[in-house]
C-alpha positions in Angstrom: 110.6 29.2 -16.7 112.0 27.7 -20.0 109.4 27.7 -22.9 109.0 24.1 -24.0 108.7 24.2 -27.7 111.9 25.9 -27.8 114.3 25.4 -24.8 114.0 29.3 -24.3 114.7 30.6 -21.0 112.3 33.0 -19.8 113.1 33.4 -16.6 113.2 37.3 -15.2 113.4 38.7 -11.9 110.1 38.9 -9.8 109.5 42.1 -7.8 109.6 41.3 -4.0 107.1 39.5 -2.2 105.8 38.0 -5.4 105.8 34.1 -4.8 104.0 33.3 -1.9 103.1 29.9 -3.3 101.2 27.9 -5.7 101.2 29.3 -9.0 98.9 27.8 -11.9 98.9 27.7 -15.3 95.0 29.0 -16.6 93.2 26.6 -18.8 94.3 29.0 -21.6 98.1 28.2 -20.9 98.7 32.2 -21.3 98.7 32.9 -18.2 100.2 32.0 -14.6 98.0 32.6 -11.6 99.5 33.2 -8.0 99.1 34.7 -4.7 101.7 37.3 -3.1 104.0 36.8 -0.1 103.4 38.5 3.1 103.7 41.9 2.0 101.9 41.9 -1.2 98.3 40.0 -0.5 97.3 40.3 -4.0 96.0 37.6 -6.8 97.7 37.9 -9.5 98.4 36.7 -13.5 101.0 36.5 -15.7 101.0 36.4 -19.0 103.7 34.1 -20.3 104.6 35.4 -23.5 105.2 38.4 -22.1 108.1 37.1 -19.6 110.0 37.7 -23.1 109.7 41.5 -22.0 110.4 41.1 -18.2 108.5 41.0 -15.3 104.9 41.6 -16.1 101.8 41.1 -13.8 98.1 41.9 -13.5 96.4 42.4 -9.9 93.2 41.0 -9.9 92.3 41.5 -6.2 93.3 42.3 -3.2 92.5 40.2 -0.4 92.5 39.5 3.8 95.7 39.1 5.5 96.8 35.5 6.5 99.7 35.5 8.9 101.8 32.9 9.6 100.6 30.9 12.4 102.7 30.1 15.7 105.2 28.3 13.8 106.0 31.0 11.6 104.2 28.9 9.0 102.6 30.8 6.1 99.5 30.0 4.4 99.4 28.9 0.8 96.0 30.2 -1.4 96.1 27.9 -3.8 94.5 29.7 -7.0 92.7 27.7 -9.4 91.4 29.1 -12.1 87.7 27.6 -13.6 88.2 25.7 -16.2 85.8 28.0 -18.6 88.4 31.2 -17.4 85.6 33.0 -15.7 87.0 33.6 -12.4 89.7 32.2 -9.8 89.0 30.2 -6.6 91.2 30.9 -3.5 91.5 30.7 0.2 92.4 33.7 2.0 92.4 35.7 5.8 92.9 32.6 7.5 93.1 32.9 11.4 91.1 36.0 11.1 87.6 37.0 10.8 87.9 37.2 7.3 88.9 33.1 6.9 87.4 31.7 4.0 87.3 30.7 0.1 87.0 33.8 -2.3 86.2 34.3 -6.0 87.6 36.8 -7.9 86.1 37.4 -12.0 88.4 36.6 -14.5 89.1 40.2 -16.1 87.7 39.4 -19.7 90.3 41.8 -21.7 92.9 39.4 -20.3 
């Protein structure tokens, strides 16, 4: 991620299992939302400015499995946060009997 007012790289090392796809920027453009890979079926933010300090994140939830399908395909949650910062809409546990579109609050000391 380069910072574009100044060019700054602020790219660090993710922990594993991090990206699993999707990430969005919160109306607030602090923060990155995403959901983990395979191993790590969390929501999660980022603060930005903080990248200048190394890998930082925030769990807001945990959620249902999704496994890949029969193609070894993986499924993508697509967060979005709302656009007054009070929670984030995703989809998670689908093929299971958890399938479905979850809310999570937005954590307000964020």
């Amino acid at each position: 991620m380069t910072d574009w007012r100044t060019g700054e790289d602020l790219c660090v090392p993710c922990p594993p299992e991090r990206w699993g796809g999707h990430p969005q920027a919160a109306p607030d453009s602090r923060h990155l939302v995403t959901c983990g890979g395979q191993n790590f079926d969390c929501l999660y933010a980022i603060e930005i400015e903080g990248l200048r300090r190394g890998w930082n994140e925030r769990i807001l939830c945990r959620y249902p499995p999704s496994p890949p399908d029969q193609y070894g395909l993986s499924v993508n949650h697509h967060p979005h946060v709302l656009p007054d910062m009070s929670g984030v809409l995703f989809t998670a546990g689908l093929g299971g009997p958890e399938e479905g579109v979850y809310l999570v609050e937005w954590p307000r000391d964020l």
